[in-house]
C-alpha atoms as a printed R data frame, in Angstrom:
    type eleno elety resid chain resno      x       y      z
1   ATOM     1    CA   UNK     A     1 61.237  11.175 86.323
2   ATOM     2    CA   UNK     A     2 57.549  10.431 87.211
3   ATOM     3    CA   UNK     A     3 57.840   7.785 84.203
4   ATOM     4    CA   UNK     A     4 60.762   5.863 85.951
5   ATOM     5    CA   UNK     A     5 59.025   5.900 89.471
6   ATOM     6    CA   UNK     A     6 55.887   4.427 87.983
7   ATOM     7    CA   UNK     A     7 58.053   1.306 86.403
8   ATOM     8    CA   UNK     A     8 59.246   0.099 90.152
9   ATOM     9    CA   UNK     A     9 56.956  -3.106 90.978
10  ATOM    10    CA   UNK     A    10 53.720  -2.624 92.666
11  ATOM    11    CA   UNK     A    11 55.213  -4.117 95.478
12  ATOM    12    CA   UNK     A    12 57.851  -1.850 95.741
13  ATOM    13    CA   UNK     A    13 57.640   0.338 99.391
14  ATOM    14    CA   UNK     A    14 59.434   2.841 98.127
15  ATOM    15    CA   UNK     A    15 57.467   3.356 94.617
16  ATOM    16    CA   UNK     A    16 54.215   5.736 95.763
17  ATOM    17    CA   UNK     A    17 56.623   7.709 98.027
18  ATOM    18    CA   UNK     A    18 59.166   8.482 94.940
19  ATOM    19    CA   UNK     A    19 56.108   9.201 92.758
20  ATOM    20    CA   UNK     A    20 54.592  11.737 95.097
21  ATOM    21    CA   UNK     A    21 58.419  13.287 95.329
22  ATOM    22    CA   UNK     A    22 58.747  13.744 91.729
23  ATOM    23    CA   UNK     A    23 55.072  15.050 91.178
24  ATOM    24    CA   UNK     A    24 56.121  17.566 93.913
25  ATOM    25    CA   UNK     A    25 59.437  18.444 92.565
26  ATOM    26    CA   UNK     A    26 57.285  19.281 89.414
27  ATOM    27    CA   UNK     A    27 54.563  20.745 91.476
28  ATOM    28    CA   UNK     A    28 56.965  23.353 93.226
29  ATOM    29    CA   UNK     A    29 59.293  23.766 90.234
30  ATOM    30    CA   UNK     A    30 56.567  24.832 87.819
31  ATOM    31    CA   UNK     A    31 56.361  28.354 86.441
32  ATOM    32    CA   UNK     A    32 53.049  28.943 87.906
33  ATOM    33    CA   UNK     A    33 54.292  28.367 91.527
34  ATOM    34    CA   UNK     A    34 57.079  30.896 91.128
35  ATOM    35    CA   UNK     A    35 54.391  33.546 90.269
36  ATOM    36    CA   UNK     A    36 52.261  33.052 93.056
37  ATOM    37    CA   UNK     A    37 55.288  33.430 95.039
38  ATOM    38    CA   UNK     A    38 55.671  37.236 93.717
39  ATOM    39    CA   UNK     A    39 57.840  39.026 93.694
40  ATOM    40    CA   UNK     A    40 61.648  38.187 94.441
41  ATOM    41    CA   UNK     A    41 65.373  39.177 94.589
42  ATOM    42    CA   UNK     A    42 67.833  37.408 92.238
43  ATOM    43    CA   UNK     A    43 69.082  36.261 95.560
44  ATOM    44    CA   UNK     A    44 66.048  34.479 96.545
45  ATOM    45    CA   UNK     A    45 65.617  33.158 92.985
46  ATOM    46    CA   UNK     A    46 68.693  31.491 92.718
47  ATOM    47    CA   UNK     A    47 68.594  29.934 96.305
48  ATOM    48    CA   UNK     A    48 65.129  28.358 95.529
49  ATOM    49    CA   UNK     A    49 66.538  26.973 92.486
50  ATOM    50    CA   UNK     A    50 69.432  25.506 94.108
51  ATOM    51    CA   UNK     A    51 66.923  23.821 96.693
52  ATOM    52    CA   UNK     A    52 65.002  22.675 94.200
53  ATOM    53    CA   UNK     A    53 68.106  21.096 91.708
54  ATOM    54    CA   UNK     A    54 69.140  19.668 94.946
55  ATOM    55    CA   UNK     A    55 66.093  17.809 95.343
56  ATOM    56    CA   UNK     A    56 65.864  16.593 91.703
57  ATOM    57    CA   UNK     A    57 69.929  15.464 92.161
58  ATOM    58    CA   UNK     A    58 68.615  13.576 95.416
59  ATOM    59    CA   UNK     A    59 65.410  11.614 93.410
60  ATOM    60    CA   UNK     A    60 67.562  11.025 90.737
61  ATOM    61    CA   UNK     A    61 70.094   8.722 92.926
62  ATOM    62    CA   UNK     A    62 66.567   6.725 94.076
63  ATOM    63    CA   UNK     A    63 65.215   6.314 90.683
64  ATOM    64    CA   UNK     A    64 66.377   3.442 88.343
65  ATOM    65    CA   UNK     A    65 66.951   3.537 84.803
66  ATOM    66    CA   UNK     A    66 64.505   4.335 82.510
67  ATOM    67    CA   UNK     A    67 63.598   0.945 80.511
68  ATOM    68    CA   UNK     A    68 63.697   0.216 77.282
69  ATOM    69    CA   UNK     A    69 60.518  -1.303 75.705
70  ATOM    70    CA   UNK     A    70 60.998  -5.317 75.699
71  ATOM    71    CA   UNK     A    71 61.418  -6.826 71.912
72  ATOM    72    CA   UNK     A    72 58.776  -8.971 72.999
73  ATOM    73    CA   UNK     A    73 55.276  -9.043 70.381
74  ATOM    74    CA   UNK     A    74 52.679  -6.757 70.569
75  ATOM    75    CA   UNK     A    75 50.096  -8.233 73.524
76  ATOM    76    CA   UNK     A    76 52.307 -10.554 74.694
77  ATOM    77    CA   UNK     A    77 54.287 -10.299 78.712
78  ATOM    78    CA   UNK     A    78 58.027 -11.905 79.581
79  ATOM    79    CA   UNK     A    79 57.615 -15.144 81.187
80  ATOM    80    CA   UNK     A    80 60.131 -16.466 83.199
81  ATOM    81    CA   UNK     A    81 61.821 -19.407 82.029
82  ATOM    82    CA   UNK     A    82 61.813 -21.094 85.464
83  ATOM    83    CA   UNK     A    83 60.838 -20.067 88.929
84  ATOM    84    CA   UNK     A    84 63.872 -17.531 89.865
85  ATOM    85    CA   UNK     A    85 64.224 -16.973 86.298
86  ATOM    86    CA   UNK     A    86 67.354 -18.043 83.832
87  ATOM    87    CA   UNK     A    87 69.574 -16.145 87.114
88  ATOM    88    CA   UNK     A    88 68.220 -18.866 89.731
89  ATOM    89    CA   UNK     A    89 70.727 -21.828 88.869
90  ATOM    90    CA   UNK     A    90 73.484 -19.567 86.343
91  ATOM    91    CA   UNK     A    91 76.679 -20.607 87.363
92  ATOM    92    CA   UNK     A    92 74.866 -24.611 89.118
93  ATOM    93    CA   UNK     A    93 78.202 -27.337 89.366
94  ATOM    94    CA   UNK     A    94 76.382 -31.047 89.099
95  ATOM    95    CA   UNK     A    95 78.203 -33.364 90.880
96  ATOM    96    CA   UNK     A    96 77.722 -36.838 89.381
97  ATOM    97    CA   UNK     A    97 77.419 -40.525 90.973
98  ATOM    98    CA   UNK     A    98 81.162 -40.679 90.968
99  ATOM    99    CA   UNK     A    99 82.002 -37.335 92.427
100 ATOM   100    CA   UNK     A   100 82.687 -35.471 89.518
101 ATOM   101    CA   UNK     A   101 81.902 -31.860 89.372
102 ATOM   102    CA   UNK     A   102 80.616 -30.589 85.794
103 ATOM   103    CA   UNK     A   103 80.524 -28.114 83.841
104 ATOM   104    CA   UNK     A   104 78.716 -24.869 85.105
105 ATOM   105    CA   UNK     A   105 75.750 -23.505 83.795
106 ATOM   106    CA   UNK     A   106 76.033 -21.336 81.547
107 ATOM   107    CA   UNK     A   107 72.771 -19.287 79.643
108 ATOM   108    CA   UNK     A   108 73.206 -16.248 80.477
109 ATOM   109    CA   UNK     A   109 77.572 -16.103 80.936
110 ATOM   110    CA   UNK     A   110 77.934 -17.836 77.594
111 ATOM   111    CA   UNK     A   111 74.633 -16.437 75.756
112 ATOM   112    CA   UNK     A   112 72.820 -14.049 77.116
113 ATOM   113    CA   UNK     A   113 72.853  -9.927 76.478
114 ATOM   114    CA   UNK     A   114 75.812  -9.159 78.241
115 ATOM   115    CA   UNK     A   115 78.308 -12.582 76.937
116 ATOM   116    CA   UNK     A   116 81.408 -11.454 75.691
117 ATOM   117    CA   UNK     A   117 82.122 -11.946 72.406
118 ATOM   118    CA   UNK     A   118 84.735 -14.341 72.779
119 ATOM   119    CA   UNK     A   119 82.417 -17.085 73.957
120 ATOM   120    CA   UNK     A   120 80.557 -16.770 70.572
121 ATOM   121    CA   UNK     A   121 83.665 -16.889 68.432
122 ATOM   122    CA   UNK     A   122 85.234 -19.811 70.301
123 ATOM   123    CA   UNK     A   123 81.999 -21.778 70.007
124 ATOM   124    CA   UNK     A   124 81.783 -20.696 65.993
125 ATOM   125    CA   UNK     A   125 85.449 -22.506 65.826
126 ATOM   126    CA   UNK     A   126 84.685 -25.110 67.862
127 ATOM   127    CA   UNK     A   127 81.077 -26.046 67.695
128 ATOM   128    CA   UNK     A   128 80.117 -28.398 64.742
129 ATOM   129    CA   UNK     A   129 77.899 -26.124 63.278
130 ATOM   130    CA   UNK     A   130 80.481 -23.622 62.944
131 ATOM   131    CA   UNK     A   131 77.855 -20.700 64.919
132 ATOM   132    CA   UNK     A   132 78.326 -18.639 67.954
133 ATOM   133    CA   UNK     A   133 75.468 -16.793 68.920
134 ATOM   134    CA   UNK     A   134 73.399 -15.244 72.095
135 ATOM   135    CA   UNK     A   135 70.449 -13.222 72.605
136 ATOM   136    CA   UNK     A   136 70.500  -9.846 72.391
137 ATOM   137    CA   UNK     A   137 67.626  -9.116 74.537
138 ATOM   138    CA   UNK     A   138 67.177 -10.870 78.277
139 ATOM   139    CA   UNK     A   139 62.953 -10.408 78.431
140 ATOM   140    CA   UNK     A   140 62.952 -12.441 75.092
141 ATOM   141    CA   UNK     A   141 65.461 -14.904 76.324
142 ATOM   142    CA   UNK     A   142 63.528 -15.733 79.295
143 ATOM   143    CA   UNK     A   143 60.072 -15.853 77.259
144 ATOM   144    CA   UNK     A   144 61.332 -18.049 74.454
145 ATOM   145    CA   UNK     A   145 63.368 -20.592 77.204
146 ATOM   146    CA   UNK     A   146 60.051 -20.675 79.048
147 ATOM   147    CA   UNK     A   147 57.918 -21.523 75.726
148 ATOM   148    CA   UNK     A   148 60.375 -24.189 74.432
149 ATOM   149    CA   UNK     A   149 60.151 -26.190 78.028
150 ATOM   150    CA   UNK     A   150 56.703 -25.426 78.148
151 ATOM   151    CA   UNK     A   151 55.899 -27.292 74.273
152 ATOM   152    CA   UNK     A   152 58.667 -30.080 75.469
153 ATOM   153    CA   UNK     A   153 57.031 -31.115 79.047
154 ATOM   154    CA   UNK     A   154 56.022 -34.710 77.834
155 ATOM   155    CA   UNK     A   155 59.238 -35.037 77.444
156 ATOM   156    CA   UNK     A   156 61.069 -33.703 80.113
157 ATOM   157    CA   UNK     A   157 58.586 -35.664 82.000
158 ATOM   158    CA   UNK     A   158 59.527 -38.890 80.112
159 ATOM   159    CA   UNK     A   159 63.445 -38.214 80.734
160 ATOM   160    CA   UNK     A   160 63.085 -37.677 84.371
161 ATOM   161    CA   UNK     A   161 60.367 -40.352 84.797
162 ATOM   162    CA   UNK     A   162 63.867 -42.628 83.592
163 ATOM   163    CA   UNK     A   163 65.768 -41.423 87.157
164 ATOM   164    CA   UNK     A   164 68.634 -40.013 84.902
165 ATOM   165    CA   UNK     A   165 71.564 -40.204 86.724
166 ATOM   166    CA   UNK     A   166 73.141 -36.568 88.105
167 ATOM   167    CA   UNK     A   167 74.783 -34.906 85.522
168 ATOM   168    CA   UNK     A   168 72.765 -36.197 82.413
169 ATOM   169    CA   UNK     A   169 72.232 -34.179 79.628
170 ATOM   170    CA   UNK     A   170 68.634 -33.501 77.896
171 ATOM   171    CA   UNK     A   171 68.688 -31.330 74.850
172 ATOM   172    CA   UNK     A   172 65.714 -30.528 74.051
173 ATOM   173    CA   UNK     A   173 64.106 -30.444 70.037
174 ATOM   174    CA   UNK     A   174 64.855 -27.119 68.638
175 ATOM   175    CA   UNK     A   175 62.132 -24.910 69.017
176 ATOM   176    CA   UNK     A   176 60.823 -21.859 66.287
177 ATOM   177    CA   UNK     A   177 58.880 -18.865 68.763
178 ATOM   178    CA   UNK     A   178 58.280 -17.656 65.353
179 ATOM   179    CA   UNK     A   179 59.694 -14.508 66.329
180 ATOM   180    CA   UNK     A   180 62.413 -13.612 63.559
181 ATOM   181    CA   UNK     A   181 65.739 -13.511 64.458
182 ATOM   182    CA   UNK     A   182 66.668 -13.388 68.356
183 ATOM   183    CA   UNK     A   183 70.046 -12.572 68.274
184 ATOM   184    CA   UNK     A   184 73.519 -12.644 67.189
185 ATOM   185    CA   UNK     A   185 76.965 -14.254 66.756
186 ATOM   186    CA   UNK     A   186 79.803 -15.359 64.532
187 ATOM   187    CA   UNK     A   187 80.640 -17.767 62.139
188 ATOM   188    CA   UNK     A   188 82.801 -20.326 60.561
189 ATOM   189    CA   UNK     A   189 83.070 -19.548 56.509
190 ATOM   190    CA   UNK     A   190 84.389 -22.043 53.963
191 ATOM   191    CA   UNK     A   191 87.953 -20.769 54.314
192 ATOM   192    CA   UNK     A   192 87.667 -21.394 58.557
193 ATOM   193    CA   UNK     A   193 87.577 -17.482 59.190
194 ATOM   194    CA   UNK     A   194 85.386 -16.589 61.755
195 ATOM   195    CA   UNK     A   195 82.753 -14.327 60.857
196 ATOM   196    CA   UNK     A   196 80.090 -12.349 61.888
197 ATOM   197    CA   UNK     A   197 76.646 -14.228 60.913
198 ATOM   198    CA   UNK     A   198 75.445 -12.870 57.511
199 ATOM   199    CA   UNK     A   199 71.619 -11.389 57.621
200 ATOM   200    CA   UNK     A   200 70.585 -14.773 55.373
201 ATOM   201    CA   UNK     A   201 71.465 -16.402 58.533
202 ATOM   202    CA   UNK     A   202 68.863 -15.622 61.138
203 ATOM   203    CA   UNK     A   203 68.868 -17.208 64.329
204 ATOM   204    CA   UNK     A   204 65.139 -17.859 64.694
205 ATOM   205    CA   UNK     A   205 65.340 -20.972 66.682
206 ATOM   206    CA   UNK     A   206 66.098 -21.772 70.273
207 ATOM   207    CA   UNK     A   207 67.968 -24.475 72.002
208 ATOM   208    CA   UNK     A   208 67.826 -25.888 75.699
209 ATOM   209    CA   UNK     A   209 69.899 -27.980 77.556
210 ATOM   210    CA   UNK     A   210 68.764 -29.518 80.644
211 ATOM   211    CA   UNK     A   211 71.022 -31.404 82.883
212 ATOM   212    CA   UNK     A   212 69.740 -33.847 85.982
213 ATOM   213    CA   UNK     A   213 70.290 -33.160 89.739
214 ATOM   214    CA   UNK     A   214 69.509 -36.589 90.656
215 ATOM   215    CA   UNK     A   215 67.477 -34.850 93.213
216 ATOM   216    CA   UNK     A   216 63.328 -35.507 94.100
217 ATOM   217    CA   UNK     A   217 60.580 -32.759 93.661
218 ATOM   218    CA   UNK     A   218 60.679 -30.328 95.843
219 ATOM   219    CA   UNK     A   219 63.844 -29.779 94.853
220 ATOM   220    CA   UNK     A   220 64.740 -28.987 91.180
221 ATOM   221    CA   UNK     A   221 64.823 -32.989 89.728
222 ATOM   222    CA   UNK     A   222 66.809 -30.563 86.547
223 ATOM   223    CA   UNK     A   223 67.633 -27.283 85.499
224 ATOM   224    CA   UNK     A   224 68.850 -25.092 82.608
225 ATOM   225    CA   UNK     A   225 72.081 -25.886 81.418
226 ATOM   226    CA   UNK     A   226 72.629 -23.433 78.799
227 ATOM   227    CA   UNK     A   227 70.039 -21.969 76.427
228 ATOM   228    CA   UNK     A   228 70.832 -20.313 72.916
229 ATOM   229    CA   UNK     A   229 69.779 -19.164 69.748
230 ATOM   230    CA   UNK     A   230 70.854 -21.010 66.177
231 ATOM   231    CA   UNK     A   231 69.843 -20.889 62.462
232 ATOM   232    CA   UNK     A   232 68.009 -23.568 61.034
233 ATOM   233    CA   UNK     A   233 69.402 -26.188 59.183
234 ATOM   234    CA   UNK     A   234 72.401 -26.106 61.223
């Protein structure tokens, strides 16, 4: 419980005050603190029990989850993949020149951790490659979307240098993290069954989509417009 109150941000006002409740908890609760107490009734015992249980039901509801490690190499920290993170513009309608309202954005609805698994088989009947995939792991989504943009600034720079009109579409050249595969998804066999993708069919590359605000710094002249993983070659 300690553990869990120590992974709150540094900045959290709450996170010193839940750490000095749990070391308490375990202070009060340990075996030598009932023997200094001497000696007591089954009575007593069981009603400083219940106080204490109470108290460890009470920091419980405070803490949050314990996380897992990220899937993330050794050394290296999540980066976010813009300012706000993939979260900042999910679910962003660009209206264009002519009034028309797009598509949403789509990364983490369509592709991230939590997509359903329709999304993936649609796209694997649908998409010309015949794959469906998303990441299975949000940290490394972030870190890879923020690496790809990050080797591709001349030109993102070069595309929005153009004006592009609101509502333009910027893929982005495929990028290799060179972190083995980063996720997973379905795909379109031979026979047009959908499948789920084979293990010779890792998805070690990422691909962004930008799409134009026809807005001016400081707002965002572009954001993400959907983000995935996909096998090379196809």
């Amino acid at each position: 419980m300690r553990e869990r109150a120590r992974q709150l941000p540094a900045t959290d006002p709450n996170r010193n005050y839940l750490i000095d409740q749990a070391e308490g908890l375990r202070t009060s609760f340990g075996d030598s603190s009932l023997t200094e107490l001497g000696p007591m009734t089954q009575e007593q015992l069981n009603g400083l029990m219940s106080d204490e249980i109470a108290g460890l039901v009470r920091l419980e509801a405070e803490l949050p989850p314990l996380r897992e490690p990220l899937s993330v190499p050794e050394g290296s920290q999540t980066r976010l993949s813009q300012e706000g993170g993939l979260m900042a513009t999910e679910g962003t309608e660009i209206t264009d020149a002519q009034g028309n309202v797009g598509e949403r954005s789509h990364p983490l609805e369509k592709h991230g951790p939590d997509a359903a698994e329709h999304w993936q088989k649609g796209q694997a009947r649908t998409n010309r490659s015949g794959i469906g995939a998303k990441f299975t792991d949000r940290a490394v989504m972030e870190t890879v979307t923020a690496q790809a943009i990050e080797v591709n600034q001349p030109g993102i720079r070069t595309w929005l240098d153009g004006n592009p009109p609101a509502g333009t579409r910027y893929a982005l050249p495929r990028y290799d993290p060179g972190m083995g595969n980063l996720g997973e998804g379905f795909f379109r066999n031979a026979e047009g069954n959908i499948v789920p993708l084979p293990p010779e069919m890792p998805l070690t590359q990422v691909q962004v989509v930008l799409i134009s605000t026809g807005q001016a710094p400081p707002a965002r002249p572009c954001i993400i417009h959907t983000v995935y993983p996909t096998v090379a070659g196809y």
